[in-house]
C-alpha positions as protocol buffer text, in pm:
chain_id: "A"
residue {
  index: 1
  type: UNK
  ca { x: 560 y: 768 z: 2039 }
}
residue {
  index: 2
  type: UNK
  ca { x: 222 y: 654 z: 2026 }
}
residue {
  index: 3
  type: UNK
  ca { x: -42 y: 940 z: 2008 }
}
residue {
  index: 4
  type: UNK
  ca { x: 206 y: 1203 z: 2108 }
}
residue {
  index: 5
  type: UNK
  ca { x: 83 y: 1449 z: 1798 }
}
residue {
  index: 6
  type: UNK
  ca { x: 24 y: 1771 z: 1769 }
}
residue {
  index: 7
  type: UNK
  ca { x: -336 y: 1853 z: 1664 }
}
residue {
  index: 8
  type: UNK
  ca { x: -239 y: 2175 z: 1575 }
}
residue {
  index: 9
  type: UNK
  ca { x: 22 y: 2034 z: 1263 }
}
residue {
  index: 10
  type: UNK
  ca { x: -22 y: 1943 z: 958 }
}
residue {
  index: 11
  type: UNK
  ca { x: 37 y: 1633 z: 856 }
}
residue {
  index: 12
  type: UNK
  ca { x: 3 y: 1429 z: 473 }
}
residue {
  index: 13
  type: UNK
  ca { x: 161 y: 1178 z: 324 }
}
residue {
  index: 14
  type: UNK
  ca { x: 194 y: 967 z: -24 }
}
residue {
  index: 15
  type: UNK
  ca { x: 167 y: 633 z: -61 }
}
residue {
  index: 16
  type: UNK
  ca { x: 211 y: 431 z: -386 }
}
residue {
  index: 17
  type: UNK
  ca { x: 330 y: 110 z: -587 }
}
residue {
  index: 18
  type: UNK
  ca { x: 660 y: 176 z: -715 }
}
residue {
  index: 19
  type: UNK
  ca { x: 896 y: -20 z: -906 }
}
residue {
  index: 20
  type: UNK
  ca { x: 1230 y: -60 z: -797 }
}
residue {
  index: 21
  type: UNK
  ca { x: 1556 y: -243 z: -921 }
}
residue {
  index: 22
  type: UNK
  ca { x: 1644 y: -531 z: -691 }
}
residue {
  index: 23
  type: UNK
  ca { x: 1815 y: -840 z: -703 }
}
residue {
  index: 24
  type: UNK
  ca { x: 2014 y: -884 z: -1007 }
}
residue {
  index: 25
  type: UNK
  ca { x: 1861 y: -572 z: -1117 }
}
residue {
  index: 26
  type: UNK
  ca { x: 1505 y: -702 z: -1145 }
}
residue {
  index: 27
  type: UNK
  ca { x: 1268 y: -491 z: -1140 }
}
residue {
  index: 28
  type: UNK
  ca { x: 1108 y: -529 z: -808 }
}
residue {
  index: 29
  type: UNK
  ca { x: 732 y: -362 z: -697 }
}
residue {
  index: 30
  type: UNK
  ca { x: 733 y: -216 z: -358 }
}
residue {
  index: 31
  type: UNK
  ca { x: 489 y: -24 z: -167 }
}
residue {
  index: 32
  type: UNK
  ca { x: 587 y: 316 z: -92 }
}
residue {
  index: 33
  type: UNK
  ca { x: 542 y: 574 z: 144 }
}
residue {
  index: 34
  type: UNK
  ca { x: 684 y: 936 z: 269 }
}
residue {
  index: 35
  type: UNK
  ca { x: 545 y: 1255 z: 448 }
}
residue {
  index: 36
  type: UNK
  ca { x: 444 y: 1564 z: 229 }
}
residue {
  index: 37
  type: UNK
  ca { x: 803 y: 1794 z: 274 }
}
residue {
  index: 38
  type: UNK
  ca { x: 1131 y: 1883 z: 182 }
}
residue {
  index: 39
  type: UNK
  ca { x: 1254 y: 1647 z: 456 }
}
residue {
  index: 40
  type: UNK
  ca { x: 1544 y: 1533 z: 543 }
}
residue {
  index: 41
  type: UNK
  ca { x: 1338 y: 1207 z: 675 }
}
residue {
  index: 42
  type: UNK
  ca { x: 1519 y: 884 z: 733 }
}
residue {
  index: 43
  type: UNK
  ca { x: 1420 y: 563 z: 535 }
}
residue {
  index: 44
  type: UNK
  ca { x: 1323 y: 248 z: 692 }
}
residue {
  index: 45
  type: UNK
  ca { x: 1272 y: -117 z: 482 }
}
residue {
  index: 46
  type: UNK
  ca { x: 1024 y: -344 z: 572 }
}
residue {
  index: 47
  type: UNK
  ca { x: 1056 y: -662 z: 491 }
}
residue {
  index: 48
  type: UNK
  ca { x: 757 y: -869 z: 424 }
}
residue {
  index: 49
  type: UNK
  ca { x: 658 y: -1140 z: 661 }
}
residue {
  index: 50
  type: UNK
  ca { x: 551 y: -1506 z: 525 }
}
residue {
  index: 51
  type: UNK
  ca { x: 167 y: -1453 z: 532 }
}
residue {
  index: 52
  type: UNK
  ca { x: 315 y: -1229 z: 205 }
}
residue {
  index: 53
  type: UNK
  ca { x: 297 y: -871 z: 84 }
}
residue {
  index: 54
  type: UNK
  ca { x: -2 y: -805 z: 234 }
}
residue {
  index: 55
  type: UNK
  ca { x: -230 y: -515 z: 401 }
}
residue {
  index: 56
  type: UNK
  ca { x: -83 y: -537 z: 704 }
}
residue {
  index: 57
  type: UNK
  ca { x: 240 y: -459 z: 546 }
}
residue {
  index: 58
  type: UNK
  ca { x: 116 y: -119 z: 393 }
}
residue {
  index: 59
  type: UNK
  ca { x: -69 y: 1 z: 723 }
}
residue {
  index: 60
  type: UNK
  ca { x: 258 y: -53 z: 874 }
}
residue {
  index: 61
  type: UNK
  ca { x: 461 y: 139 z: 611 }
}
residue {
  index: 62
  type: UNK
  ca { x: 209 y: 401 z: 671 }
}
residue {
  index: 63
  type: UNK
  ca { x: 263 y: 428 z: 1031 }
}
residue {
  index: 64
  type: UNK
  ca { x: 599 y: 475 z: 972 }
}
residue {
  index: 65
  type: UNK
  ca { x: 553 y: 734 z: 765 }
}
residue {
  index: 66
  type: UNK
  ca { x: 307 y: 894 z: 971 }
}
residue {
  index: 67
  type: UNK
  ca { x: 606 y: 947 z: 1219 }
}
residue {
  index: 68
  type: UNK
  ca { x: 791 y: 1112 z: 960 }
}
residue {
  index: 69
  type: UNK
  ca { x: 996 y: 788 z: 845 }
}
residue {
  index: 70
  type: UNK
  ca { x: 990 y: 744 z: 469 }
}
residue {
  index: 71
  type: UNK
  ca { x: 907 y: 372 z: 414 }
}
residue {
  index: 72
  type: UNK
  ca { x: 945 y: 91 z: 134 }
}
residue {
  index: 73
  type: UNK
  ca { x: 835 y: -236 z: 166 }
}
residue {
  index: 74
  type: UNK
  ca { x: 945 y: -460 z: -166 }
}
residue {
  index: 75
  type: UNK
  ca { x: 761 y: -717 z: -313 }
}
residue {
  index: 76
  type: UNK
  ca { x: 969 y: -1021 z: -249 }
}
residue {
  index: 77
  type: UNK
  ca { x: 746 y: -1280 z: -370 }
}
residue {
  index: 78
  type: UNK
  ca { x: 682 y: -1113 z: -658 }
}
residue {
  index: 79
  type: UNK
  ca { x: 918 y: -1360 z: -854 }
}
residue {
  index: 80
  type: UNK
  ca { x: 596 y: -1631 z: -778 }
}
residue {
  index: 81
  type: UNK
  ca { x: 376 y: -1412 z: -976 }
}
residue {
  index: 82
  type: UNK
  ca { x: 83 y: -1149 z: -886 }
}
residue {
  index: 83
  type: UNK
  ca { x: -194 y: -1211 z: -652 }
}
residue {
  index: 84
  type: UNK
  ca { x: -393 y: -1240 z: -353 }
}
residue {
  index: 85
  type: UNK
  ca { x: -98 y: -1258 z: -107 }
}
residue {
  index: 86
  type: UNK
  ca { x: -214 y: -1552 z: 93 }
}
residue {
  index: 87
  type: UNK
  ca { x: -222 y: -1748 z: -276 }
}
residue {
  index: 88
  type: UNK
  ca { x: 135 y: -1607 z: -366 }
}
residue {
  index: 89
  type: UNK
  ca { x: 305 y: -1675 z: -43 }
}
residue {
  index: 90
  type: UNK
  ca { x: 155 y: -2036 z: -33 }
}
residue {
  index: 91
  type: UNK
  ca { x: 373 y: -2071 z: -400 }
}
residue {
  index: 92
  type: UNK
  ca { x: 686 y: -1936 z: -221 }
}
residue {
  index: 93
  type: UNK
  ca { x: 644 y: -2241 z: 43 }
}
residue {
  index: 94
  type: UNK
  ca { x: 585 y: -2464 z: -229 }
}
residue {
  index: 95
  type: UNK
  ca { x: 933 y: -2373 z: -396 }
}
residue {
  index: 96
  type: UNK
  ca { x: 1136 y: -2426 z: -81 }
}
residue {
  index: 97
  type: UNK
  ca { x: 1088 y: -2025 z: 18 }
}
residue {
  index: 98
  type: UNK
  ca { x: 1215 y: -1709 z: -125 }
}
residue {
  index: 99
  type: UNK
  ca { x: 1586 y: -1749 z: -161 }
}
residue {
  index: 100
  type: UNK
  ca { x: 1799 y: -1579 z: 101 }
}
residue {
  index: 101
  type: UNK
  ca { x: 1986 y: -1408 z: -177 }
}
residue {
  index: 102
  type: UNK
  ca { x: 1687 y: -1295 z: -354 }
}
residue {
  index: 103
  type: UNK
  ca { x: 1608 y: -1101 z: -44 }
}
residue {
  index: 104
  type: UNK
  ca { x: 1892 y: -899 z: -1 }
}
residue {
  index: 105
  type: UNK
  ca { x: 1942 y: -797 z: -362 }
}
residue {
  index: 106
  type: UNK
  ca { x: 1580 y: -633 z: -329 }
}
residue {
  index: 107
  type: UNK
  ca { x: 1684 y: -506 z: 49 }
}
residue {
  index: 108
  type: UNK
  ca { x: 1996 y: -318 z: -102 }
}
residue {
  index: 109
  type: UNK
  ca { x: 1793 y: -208 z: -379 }
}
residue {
  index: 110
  type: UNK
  ca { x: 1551 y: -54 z: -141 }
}
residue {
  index: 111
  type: UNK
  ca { x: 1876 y: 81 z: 51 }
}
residue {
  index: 112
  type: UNK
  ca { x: 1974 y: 250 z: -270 }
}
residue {
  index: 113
  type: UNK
  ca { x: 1644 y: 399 z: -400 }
}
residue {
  index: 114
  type: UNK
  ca { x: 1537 y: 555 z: -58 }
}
residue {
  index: 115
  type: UNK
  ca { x: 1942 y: 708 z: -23 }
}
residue {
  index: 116
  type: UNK
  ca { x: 1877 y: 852 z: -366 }
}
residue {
  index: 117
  type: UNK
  ca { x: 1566 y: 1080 z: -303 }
}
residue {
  index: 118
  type: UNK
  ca { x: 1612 y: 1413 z: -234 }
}
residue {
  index: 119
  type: UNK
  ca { x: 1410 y: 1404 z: 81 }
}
residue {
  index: 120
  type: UNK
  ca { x: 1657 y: 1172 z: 251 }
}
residue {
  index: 121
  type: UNK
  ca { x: 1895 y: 1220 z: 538 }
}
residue {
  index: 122
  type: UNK
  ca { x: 2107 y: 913 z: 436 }
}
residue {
  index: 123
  type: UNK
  ca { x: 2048 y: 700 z: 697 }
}
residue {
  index: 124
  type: UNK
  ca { x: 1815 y: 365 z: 670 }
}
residue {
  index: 125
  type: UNK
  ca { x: 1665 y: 128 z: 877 }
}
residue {
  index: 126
  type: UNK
  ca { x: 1514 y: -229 z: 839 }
}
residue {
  index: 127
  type: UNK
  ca { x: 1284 y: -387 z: 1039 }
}
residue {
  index: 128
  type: UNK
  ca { x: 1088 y: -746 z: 944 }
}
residue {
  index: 129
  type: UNK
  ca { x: 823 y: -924 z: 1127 }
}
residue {
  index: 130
  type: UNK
  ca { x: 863 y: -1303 z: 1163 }
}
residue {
  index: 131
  type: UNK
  ca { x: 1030 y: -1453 z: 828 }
}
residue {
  index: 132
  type: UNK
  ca { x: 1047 y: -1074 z: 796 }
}
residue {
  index: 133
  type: UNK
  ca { x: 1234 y: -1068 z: 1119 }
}
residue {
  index: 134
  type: UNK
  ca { x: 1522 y: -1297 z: 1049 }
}
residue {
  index: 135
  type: UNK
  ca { x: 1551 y: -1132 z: 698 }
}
residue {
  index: 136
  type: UNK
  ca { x: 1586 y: -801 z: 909 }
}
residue {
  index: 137
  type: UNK
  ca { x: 1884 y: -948 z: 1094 }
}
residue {
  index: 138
  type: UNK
  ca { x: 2049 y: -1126 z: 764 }
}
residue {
  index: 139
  type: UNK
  ca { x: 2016 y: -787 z: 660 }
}
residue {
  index: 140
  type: UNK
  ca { x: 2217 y: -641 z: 910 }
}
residue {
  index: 141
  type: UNK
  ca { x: 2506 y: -889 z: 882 }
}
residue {
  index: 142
  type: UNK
  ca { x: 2529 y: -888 z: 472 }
}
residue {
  index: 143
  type: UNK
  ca { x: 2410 y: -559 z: 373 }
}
residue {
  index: 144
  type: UNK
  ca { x: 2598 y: -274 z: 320 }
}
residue {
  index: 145
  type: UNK
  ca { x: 2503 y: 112 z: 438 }
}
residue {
  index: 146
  type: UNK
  ca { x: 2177 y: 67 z: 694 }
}
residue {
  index: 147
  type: UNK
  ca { x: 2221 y: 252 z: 1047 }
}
residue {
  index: 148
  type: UNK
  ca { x: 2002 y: -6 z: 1271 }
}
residue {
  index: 149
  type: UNK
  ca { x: 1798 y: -319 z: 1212 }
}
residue {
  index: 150
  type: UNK
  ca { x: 1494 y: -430 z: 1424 }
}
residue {
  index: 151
  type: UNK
  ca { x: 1386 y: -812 z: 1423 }
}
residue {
  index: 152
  type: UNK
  ca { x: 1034 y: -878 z: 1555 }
}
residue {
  index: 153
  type: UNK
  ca { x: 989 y: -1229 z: 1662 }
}
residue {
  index: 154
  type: UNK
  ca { x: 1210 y: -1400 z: 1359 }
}
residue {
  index: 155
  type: UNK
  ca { x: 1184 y: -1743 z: 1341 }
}
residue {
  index: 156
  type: UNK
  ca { x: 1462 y: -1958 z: 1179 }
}
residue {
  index: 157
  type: UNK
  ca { x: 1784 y: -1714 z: 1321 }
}
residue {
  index: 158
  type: UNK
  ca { x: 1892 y: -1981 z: 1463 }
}
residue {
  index: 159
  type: UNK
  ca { x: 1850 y: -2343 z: 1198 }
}
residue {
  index: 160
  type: UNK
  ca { x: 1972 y: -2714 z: 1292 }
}
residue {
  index: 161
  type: UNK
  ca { x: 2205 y: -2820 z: 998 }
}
residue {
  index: 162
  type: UNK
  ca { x: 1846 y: -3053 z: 873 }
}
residue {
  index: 163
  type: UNK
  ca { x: 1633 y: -2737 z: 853 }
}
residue {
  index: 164
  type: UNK
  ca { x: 1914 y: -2579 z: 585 }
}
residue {
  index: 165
  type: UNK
  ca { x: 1812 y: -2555 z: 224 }
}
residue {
  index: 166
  type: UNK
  ca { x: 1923 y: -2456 z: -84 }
}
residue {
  index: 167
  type: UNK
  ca { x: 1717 y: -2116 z: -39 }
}
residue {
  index: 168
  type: UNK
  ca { x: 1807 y: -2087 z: 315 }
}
residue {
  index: 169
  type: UNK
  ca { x: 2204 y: -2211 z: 319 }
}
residue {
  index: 170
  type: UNK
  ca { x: 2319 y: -2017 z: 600 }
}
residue {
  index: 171
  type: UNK
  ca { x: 2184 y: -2027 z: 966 }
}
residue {
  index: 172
  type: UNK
  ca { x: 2201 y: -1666 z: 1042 }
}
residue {
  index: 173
  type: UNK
  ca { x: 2282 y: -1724 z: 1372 }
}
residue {
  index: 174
  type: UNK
  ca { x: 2617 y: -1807 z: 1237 }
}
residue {
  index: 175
  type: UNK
  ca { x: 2710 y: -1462 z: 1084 }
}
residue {
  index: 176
  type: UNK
  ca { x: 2657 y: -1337 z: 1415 }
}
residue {
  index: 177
  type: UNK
  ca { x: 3062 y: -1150 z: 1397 }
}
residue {
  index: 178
  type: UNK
  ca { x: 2962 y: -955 z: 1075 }
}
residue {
  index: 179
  type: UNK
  ca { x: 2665 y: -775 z: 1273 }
}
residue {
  index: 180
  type: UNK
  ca { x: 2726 y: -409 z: 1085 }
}
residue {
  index: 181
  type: UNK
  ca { x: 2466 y: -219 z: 1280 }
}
residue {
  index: 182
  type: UNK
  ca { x: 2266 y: -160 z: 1616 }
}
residue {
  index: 183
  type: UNK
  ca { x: 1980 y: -444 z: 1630 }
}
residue {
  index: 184
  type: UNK
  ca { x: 1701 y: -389 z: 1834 }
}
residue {
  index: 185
  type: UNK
  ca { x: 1511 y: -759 z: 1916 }
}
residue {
  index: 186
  type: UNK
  ca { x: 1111 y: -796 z: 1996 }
}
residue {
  index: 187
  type: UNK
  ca { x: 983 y: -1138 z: 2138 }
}
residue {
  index: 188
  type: UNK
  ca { x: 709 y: -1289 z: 2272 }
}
residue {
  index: 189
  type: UNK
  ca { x: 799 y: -1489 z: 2576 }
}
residue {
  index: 190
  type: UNK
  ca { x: 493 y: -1759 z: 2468 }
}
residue {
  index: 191
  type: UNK
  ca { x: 594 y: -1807 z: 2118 }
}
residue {
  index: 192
  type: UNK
  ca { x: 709 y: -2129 z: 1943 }
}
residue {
  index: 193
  type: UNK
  ca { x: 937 y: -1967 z: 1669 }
}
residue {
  index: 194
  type: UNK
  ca { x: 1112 y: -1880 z: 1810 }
}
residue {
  index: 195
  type: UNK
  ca { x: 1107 y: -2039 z: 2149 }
}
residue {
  index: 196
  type: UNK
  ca { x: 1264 y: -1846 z: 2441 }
}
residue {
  index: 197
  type: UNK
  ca { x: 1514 y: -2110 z: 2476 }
}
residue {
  index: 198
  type: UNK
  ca { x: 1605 y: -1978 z: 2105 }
}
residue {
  index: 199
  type: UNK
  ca { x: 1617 y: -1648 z: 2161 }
}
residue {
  index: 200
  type: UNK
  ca { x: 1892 y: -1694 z: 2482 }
}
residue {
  index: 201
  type: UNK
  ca { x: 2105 y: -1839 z: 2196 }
}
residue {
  index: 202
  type: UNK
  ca { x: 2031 y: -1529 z: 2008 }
}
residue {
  index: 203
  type: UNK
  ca { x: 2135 y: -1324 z: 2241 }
}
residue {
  index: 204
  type: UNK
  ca { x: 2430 y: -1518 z: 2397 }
}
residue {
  index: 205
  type: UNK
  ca { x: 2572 y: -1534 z: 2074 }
}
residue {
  index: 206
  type: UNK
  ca { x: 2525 y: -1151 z: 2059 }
}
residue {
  index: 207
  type: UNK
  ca { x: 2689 y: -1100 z: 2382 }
}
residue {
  index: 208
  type: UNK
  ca { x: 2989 y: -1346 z: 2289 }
}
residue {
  index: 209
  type: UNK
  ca { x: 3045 y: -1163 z: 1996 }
}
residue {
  index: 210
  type: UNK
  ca { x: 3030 y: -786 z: 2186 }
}
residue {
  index: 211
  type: UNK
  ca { x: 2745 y: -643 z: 1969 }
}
residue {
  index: 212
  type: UNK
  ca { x: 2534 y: -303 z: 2028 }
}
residue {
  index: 213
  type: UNK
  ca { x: 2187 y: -472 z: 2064 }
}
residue {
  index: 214
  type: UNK
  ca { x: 1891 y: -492 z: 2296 }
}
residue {
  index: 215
  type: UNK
  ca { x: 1598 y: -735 z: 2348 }
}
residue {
  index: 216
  type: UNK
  ca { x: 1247 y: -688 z: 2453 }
}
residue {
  index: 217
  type: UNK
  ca { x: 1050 y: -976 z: 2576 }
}
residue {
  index: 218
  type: UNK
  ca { x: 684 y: -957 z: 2664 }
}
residue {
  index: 219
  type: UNK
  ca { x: 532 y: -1290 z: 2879 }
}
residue {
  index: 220
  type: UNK
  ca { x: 171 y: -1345 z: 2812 }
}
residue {
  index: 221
  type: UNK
  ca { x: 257 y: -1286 z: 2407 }
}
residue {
  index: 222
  type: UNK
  ca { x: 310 y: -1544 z: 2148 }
}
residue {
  index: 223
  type: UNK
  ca { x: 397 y: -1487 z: 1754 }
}
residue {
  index: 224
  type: UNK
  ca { x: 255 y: -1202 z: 1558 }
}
residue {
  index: 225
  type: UNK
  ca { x: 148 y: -1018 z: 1877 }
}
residue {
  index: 226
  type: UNK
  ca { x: 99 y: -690 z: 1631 }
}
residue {
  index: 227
  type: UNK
  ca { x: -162 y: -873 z: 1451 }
}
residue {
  index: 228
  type: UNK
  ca { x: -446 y: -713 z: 1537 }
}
residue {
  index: 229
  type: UNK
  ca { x: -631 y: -938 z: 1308 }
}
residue {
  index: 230
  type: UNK
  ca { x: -576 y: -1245 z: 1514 }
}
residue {
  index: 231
  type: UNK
  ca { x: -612 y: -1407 z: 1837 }
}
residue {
  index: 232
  type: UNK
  ca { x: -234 y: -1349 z: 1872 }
}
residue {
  index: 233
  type: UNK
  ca { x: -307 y: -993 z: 1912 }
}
residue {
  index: 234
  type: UNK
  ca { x: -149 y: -848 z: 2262 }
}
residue {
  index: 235
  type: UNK
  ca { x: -259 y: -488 z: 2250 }
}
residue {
  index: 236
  type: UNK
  ca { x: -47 y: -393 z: 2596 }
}
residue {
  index: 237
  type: UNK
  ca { x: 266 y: -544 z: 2467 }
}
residue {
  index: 238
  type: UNK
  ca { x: 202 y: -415 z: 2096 }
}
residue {
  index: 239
  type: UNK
  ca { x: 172 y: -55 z: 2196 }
}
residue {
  index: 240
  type: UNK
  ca { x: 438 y: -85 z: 2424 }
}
residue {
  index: 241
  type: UNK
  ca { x: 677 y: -243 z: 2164 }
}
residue {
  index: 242
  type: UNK
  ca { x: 573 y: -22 z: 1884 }
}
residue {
  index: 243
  type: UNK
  ca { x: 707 y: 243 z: 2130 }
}
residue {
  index: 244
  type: UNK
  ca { x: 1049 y: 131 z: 2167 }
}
residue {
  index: 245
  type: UNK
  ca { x: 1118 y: 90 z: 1775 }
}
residue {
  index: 246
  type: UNK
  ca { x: 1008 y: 441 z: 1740 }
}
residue {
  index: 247
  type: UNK
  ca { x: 1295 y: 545 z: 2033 }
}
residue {
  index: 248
  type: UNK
  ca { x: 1521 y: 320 z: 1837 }
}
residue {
  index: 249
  type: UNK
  ca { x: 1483 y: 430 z: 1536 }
}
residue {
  index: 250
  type: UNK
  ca { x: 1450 y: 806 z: 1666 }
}
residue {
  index: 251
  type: UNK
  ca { x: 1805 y: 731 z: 1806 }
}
residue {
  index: 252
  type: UNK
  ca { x: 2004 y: 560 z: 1519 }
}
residue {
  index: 253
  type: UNK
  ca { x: 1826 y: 763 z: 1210 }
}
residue {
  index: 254
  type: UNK
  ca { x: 1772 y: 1063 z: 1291 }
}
């Protein structure tokens, strides 16, 4: 929970690039974080969001890991080359958008290289903002061995047939029945993608199918309300939602 230390503890932490192997065995950069022990800590993968792999990304690794989460956030753009990420992500539009696929080879490699520390208690979560949102819940249908999945406003769960692609073939609304783990959702009741009417087909389609999930909806917050950065920043409904994934994560990983 939010500012609910100890001063009297220690606390200190690592954080690094890595390489990792990802899709088809690539070798994949990720930015990596843990807590100073012997552990066990539970993993969590964060998925980048579309404004790229950016410093937002590694402040919220860091977070995690301040709570005594270790945390890996791959590079998937990395296939578009190296740098700023603004310049690299605008590349990734320009080809159509990372592949689906692409993603979760480098989420399962992520799976396998934080289950393979010694620090680890085995169980992993994912969590995504926006693009990195409905990657979080394609990651929860297709991938293999996570214990919970949190998607933060994810636009594109659910796609018309015209908005398919060869990157993006599957609406992932659609593998809705092959939901593997608990999914925790965080919306803004003021955002455009998705729209609230989108997010009732989320979760009807949830409900239809009998899933373990729960949504959190915030009115007076639009996309990216975490962005601190921006004039989308809702500081009320940030804190507050920042405080549920930490409960939901407490409950499913550790």
């Amino acid at each position: 929970m939010w500012n609910q230390l100890h001063t009297g503890d220690y606390e200190g932490m690592l954080a690094e690039t890595i390489t990792m192997r990802g899709h088809n065995n690539d070798l994949v950069r990720a930015y990596y974080s843990r807590p100073l022990g012997n552990g066990p800590y539970p993993g969590v993968i964060l998925i980048p969001h579309m404004p790229g792999w950016d410093e937002i990304n590694r402040e919220v690794a860091r977070r995690f890991t301040q709570h005594g989460y270790v945390a890996i956030c791959p590079d998937i753009f990395g296939q578009f080359g190296q740098g700023q990420p603004a310049e690299i992500a605008g590349k990734a539009r320009e080809a159509g958008g990372v592949p689906d696929d692409s993603v979760m080879g480098d989420c399962e490699g992520a799976l396998n290289y934080l289950k393979s520390q010694p620090y680890s208690n085995g169980r992993v979560g994912v969590i995504g903002m926006c693009s990195g949102g409905r990657h979080s819940f394609l990651a929860a249908c297709r991938v293999d061995g996570l214990s919970a999945a949190v998607d933060c406003w994810g636009g594109g769960v659910v796609m018309a047939k015209e908005d398919l692609s060869p990157a993006r073939p599957v609406s992932p609304i659609d593998l809705t029945s092959q939901l593997k783990v608990p999914l925790m959702g965080i919306f803004g009741n003021d955002d455009l993608n998705p729209t609230a009417e989108k997010v009732n087909q989320h979760e009807a389609e949830l409900k239809k199918h009998g899933k373990n999930y729960i949504f959190h909806r915030y009115d007076g917050a639009g996309h990216g309300f975490w962005s601190y950065d921006r004039d989308m920043y809702r500081p009320a409904a940030a804190i507050d939602s920042w405080n549920k994934v930490f409960e939901f994560f407490e409950k499913h990983l550790r």
